[in-house]
HTML snippet that shows the backbone in 3Dmol.js (N, CA, C, O; Angstrom):
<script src="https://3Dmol.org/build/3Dmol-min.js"></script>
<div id="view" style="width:600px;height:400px;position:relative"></div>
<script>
const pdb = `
ATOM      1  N   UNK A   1      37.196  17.548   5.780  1.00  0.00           N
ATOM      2  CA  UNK A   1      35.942  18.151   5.377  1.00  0.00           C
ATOM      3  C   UNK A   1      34.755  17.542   6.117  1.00  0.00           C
ATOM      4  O   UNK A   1      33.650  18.016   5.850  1.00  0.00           O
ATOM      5  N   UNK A   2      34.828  16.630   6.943  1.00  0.00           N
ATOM      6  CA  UNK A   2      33.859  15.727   7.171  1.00  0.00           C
ATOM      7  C   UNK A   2      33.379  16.264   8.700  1.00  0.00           C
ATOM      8  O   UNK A   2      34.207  16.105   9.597  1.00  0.00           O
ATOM      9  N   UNK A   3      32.356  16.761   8.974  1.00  0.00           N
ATOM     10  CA  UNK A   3      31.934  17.017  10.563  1.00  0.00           C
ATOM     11  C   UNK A   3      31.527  16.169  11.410  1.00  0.00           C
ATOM     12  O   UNK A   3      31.552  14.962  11.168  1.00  0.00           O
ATOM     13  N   UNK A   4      31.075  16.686  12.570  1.00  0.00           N
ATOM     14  CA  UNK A   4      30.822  15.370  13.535  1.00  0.00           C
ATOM     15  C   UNK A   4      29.690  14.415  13.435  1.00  0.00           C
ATOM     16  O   UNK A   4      29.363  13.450  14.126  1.00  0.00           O
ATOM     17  N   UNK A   5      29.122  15.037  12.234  1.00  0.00           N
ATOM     18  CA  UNK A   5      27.975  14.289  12.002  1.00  0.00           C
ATOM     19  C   UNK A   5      27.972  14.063  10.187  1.00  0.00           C
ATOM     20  O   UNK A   5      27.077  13.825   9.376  1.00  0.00           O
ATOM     21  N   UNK A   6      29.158  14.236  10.102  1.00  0.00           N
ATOM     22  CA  UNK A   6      29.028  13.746   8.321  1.00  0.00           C
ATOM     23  C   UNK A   6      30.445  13.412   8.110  1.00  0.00           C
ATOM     24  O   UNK A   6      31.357  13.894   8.782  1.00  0.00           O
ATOM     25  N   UNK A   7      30.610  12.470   7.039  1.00  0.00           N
ATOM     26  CA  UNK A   7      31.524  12.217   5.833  1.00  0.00           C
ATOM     27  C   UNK A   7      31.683  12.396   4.995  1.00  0.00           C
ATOM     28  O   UNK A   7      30.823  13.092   4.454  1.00  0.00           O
ATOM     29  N   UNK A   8      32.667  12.035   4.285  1.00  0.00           N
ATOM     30  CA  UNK A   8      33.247  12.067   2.837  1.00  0.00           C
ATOM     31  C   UNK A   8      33.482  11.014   2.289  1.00  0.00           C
ATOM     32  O   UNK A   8      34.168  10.207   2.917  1.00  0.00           O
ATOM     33  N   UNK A   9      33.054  10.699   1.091  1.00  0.00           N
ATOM     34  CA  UNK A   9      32.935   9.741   0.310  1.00  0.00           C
ATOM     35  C   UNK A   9      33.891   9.548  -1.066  1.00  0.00           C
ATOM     36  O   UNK A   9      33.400   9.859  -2.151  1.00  0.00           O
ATOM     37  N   UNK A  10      34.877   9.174  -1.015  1.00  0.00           N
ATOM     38  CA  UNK A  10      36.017   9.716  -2.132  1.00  0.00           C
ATOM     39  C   UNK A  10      35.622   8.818  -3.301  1.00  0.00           C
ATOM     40  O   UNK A  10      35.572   7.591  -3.221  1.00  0.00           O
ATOM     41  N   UNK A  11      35.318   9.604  -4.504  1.00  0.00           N
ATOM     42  CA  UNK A  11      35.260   8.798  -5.839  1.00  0.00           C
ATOM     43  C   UNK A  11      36.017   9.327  -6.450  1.00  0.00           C
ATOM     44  O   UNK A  11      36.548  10.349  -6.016  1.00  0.00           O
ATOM     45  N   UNK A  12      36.387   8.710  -7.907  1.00  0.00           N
ATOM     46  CA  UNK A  12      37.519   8.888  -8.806  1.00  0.00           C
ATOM     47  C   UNK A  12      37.419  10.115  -9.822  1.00  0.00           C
ATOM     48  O   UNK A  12      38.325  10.463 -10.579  1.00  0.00           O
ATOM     49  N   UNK A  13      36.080  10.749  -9.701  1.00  0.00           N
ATOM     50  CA  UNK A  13      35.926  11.531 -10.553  1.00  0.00           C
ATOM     51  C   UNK A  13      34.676  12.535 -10.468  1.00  0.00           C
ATOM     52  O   UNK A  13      33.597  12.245  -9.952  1.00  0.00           O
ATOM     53  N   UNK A  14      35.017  13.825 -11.091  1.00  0.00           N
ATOM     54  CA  UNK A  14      33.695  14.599 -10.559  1.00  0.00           C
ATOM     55  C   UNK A  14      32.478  13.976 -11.713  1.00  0.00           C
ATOM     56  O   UNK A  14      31.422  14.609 -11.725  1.00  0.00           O
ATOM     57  N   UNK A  15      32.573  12.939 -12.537  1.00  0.00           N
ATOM     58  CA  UNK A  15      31.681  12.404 -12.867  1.00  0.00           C
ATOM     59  C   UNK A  15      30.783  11.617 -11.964  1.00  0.00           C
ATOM     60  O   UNK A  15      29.558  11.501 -12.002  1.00  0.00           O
ATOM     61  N   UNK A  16      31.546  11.171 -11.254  1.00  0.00           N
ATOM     62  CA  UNK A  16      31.155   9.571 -10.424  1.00  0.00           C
ATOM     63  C   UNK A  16      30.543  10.485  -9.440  1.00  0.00           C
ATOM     64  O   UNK A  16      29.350  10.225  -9.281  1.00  0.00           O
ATOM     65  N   UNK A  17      30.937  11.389  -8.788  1.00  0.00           N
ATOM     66  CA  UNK A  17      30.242  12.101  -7.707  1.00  0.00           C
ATOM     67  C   UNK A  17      29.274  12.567  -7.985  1.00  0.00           C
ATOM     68  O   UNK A  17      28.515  12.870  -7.065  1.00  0.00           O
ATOM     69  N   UNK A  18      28.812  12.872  -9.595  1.00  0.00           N
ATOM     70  CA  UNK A  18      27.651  13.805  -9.801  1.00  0.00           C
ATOM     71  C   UNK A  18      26.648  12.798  -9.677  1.00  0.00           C
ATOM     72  O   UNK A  18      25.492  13.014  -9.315  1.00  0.00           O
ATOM     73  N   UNK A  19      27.279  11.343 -10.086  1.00  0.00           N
ATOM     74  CA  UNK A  19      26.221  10.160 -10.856  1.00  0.00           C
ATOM     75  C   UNK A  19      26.090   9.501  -9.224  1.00  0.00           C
ATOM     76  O   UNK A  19      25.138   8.739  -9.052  1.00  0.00           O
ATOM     77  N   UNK A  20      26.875   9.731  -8.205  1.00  0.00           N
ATOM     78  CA  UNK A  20      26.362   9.462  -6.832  1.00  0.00           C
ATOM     79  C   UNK A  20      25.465  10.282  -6.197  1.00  0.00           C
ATOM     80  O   UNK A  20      24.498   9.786  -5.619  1.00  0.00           O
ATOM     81  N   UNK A  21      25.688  11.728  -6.228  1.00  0.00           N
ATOM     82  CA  UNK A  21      24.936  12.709  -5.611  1.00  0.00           C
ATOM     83  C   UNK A  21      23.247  12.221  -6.431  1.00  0.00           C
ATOM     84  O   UNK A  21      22.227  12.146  -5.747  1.00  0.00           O
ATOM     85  N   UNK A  22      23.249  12.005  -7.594  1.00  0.00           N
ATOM     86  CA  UNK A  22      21.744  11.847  -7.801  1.00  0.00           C
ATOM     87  C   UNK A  22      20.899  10.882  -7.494  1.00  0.00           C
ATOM     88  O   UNK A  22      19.686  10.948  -7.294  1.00  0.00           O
ATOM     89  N   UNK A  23      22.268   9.170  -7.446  1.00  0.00           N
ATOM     90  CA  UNK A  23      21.366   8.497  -6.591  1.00  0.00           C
ATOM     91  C   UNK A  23      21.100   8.315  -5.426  1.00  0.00           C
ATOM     92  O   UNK A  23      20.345   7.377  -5.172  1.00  0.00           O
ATOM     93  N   UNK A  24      21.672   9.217  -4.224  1.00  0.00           N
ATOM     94  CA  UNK A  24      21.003   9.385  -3.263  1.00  0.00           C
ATOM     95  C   UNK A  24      19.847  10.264  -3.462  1.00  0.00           C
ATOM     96  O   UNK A  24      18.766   9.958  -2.958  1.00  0.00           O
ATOM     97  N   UNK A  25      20.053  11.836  -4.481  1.00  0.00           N
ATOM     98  CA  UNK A  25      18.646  12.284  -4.127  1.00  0.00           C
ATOM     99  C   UNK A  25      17.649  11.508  -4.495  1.00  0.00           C
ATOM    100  O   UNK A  25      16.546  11.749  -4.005  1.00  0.00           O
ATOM    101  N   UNK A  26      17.755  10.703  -5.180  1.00  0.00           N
ATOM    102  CA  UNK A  26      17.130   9.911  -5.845  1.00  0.00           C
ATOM    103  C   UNK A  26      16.246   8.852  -4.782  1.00  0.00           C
ATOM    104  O   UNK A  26      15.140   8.331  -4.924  1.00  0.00           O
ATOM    105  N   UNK A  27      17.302   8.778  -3.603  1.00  0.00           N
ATOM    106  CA  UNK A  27      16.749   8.017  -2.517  1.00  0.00           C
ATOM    107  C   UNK A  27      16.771   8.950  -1.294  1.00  0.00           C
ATOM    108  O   UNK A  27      17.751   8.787  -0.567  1.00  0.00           O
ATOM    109  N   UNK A  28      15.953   9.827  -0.947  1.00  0.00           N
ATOM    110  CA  UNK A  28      16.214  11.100  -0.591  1.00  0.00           C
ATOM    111  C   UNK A  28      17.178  11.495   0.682  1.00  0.00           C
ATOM    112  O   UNK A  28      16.973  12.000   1.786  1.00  0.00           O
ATOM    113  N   UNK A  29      18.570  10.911  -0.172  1.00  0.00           N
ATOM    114  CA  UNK A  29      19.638  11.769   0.817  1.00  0.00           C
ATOM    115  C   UNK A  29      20.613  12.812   0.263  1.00  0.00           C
ATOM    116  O   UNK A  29      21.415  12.580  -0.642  1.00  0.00           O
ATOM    117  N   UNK A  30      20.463  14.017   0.910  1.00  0.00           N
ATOM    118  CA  UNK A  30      21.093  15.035   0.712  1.00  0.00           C
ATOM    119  C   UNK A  30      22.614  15.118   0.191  1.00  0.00           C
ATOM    120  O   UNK A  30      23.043  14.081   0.696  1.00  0.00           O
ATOM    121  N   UNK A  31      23.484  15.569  -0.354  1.00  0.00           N
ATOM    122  CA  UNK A  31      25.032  14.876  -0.416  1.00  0.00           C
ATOM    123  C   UNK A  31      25.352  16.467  -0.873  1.00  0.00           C
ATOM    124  O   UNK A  31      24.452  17.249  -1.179  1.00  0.00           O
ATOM    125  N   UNK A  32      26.605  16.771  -0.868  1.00  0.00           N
ATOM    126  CA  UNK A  32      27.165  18.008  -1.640  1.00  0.00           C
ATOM    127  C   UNK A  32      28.486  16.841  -2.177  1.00  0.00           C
ATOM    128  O   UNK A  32      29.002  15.799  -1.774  1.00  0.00           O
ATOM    129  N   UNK A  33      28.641  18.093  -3.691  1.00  0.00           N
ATOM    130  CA  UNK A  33      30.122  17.273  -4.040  1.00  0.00           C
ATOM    131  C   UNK A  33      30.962  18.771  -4.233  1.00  0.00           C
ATOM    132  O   UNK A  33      30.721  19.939  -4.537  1.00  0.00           O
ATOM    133  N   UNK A  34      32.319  17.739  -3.768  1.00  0.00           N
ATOM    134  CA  UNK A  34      33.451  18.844  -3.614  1.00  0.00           C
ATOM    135  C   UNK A  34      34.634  17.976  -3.937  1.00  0.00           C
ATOM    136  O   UNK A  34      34.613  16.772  -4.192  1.00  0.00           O
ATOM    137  N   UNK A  35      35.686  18.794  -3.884  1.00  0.00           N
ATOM    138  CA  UNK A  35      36.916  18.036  -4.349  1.00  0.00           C
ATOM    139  C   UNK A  35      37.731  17.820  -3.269  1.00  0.00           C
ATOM    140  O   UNK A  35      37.889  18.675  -2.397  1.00  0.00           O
ATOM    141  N   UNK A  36      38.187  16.896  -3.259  1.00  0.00           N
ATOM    142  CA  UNK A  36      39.321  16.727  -1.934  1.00  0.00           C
ATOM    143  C   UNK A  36      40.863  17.560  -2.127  1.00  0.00           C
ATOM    144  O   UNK A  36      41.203  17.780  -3.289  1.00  0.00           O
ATOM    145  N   UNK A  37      41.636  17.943  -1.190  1.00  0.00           N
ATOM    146  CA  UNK A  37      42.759  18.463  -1.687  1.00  0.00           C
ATOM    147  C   UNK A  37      43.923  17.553  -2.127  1.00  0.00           C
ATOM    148  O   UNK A  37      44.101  16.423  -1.671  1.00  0.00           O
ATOM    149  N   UNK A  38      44.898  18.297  -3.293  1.00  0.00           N
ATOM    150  CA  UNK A  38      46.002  17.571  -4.367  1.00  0.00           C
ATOM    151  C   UNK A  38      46.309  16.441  -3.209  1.00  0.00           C
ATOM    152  O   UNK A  38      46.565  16.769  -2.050  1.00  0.00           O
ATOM    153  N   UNK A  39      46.264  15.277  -3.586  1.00  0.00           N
ATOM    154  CA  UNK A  39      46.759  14.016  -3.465  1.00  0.00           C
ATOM    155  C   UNK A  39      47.930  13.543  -4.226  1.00  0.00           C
ATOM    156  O   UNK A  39      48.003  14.044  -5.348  1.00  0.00           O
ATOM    157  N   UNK A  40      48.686  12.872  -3.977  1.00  0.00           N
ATOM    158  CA  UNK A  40      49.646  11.982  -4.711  1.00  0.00           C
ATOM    159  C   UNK A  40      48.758  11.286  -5.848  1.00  0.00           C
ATOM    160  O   UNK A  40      49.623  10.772  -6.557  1.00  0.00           O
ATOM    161  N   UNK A  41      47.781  11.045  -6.298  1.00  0.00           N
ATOM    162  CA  UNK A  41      47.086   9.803  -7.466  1.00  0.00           C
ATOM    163  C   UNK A  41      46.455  11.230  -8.116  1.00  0.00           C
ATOM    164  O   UNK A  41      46.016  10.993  -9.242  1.00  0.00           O
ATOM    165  N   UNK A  42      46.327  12.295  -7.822  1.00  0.00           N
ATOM    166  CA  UNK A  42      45.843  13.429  -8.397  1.00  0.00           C
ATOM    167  C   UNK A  42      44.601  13.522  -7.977  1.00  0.00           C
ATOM    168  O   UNK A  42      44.170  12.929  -6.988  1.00  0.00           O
ATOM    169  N   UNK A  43      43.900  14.334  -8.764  1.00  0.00           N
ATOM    170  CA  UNK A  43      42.325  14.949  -8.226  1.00  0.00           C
ATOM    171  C   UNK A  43      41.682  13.821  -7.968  1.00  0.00           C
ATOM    172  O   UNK A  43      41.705  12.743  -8.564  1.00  0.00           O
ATOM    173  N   UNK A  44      40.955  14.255  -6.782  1.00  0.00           N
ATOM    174  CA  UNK A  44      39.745  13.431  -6.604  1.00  0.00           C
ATOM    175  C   UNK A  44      38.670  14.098  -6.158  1.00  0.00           C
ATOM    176  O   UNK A  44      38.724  15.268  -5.781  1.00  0.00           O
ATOM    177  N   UNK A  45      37.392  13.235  -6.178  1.00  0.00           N
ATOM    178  CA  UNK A  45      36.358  14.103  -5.816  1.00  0.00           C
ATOM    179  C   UNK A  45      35.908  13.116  -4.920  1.00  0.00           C
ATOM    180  O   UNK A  45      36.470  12.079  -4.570  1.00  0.00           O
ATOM    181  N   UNK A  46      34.345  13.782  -4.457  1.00  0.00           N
ATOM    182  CA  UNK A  46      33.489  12.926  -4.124  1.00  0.00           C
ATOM    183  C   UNK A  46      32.228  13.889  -3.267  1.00  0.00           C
ATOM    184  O   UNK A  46      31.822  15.042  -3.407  1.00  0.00           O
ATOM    185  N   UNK A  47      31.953  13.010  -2.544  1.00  0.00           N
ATOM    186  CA  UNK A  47      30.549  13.828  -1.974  1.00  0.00           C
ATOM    187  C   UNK A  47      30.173  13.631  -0.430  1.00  0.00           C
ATOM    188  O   UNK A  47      30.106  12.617   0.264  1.00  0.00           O
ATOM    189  N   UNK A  48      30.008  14.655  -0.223  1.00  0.00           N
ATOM    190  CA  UNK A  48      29.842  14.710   1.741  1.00  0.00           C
ATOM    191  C   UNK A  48      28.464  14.446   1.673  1.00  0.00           C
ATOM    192  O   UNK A  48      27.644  14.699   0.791  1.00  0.00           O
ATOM    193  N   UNK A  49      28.301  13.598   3.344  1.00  0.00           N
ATOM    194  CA  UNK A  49      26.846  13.389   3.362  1.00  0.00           C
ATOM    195  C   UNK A  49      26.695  13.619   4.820  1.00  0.00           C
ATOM    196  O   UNK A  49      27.717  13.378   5.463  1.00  0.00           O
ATOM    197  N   UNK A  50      25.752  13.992   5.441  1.00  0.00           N
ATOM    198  CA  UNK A  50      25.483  14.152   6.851  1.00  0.00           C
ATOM    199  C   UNK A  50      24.259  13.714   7.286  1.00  0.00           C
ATOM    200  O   UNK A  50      23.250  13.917   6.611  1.00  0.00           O
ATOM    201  N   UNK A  51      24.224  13.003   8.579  1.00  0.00           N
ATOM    202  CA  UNK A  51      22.763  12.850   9.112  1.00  0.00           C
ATOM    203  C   UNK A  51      22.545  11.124   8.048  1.00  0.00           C
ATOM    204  O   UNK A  51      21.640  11.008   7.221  1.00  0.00           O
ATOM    205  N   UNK A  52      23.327  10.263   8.273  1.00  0.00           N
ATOM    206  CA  UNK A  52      23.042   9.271   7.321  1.00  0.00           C
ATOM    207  C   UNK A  52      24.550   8.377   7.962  1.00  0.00           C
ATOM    208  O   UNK A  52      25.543   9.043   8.254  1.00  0.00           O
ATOM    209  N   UNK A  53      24.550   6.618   8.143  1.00  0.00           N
ATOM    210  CA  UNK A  53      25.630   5.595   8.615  1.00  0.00           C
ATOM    211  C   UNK A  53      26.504   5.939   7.042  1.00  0.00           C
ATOM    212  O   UNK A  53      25.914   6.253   6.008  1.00  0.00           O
ATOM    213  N   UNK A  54      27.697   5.823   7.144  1.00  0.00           N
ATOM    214  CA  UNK A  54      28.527   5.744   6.372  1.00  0.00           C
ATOM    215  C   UNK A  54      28.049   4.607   5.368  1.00  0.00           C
ATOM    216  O   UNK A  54      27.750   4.828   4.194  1.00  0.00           O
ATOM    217  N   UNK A  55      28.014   3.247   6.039  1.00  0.00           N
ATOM    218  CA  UNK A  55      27.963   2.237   5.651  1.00  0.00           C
ATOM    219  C   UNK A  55      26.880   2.053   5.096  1.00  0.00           C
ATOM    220  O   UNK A  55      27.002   1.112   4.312  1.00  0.00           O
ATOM    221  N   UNK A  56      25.156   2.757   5.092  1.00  0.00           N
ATOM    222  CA  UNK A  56      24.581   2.667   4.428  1.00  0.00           C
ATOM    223  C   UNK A  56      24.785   3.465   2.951  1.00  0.00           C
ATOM    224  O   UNK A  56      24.687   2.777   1.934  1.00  0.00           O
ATOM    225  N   UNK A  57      24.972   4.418   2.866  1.00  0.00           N
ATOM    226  CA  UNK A  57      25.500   5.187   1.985  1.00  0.00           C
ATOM    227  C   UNK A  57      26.329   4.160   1.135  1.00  0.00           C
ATOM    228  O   UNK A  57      25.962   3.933  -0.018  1.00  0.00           O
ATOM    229  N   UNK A  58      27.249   3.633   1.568  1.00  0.00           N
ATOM    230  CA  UNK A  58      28.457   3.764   0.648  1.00  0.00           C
ATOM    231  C   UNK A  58      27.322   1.673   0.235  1.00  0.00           C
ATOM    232  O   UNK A  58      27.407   1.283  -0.929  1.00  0.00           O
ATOM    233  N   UNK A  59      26.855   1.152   0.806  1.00  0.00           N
ATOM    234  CA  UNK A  59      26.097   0.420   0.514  1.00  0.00           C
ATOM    235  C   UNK A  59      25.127   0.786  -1.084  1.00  0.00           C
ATOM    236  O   UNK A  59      25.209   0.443  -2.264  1.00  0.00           O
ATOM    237  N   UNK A  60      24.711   1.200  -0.694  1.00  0.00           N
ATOM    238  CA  UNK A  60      23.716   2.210  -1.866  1.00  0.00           C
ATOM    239  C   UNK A  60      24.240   2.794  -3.177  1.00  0.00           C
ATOM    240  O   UNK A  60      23.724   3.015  -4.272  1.00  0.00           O
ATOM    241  N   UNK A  61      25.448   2.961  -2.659  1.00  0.00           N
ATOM    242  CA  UNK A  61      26.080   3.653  -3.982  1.00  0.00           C
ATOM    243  C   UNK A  61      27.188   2.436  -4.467  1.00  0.00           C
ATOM    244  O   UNK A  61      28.002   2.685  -5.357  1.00  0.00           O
ATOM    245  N   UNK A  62      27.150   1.370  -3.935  1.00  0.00           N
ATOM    246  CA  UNK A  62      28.369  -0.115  -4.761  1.00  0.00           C
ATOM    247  C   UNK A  62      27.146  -0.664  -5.215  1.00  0.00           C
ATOM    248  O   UNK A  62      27.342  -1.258  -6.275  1.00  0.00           O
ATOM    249  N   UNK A  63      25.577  -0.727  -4.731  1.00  0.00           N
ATOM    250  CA  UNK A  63      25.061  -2.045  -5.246  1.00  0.00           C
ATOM    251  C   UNK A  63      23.906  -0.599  -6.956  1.00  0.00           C
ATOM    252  O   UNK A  63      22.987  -1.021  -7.658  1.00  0.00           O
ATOM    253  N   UNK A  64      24.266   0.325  -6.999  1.00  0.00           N
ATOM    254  CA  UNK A  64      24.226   0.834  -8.200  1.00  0.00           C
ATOM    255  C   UNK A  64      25.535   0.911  -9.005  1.00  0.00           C
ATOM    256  O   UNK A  64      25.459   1.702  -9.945  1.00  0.00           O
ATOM    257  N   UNK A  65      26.632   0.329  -8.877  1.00  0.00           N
ATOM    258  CA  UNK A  65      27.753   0.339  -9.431  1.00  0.00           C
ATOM    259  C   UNK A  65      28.829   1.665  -9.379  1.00  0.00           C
ATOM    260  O   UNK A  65      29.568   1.855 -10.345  1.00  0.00           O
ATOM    261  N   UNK A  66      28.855   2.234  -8.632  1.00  0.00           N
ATOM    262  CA  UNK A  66      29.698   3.463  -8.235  1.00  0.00           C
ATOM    263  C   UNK A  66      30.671   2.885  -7.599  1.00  0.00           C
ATOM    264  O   UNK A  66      30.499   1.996  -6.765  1.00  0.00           O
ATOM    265  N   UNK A  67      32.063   3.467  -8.033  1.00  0.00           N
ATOM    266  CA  UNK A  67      32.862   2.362  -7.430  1.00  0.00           C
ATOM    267  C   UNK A  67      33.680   3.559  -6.115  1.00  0.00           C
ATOM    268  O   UNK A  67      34.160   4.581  -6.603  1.00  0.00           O
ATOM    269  N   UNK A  68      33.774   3.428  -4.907  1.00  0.00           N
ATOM    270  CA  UNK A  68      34.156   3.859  -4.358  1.00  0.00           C
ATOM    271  C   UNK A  68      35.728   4.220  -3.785  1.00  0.00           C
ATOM    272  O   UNK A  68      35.997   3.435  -2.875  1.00  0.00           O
ATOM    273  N   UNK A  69      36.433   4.826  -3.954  1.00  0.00           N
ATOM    274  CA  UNK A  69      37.897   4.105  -3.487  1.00  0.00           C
ATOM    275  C   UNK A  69      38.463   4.336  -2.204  1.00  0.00           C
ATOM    276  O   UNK A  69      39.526   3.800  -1.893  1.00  0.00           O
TER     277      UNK A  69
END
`;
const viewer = $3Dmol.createViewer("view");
viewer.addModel(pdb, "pdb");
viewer.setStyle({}, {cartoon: {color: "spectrum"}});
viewer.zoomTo();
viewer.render();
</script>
C-alpha cells in the first residue's frame, strides 16, 4: 500500500490507528487509515502517511504512547 513517497504504519487495532491518525492531525500531518490484508496474527490496521521521514512519524506516535508493531 505504501508509494514512493509514503508508508504504512502497522498498529494493532483500528482503535490505535484512529487515536494515531489524530495525533498527527493534531501535529499537522495528513495520514489515512486502512487495513492491511489477512495476516497470520489476524487483522491489523494502521495508517499511511506521505510526504513525511518514517522515522519521524513513528517517533511522534511512541513518545504519545501508541505502540507500533
Amino acid at each position: 500500500m505504501a508509494g514512493k513517497d509514503g508508508f504504512f504504519i502497522e498498529l494493532g487495532s483500528i482503535t490505535q490507528a484512529h487515536k494515531a491518525q489524530k495525533i498527527l492531525e493534531k501535529n499537522g500531518i495528513s495520514s489515512n487509515v486502512g487495513k492491511l490484508p489477512s495476516q497470520s496474527r489476524g487483522c491489523s490496521y494502521g495508517i499511511y502517511v506521505s510526504g513525511r521521514k518514517k522515522e519521524e512519524v513513528a517517533l511522534l506516535l511512541r513518545a504519545s504512547s501508541v505502540k507500533i508493531l
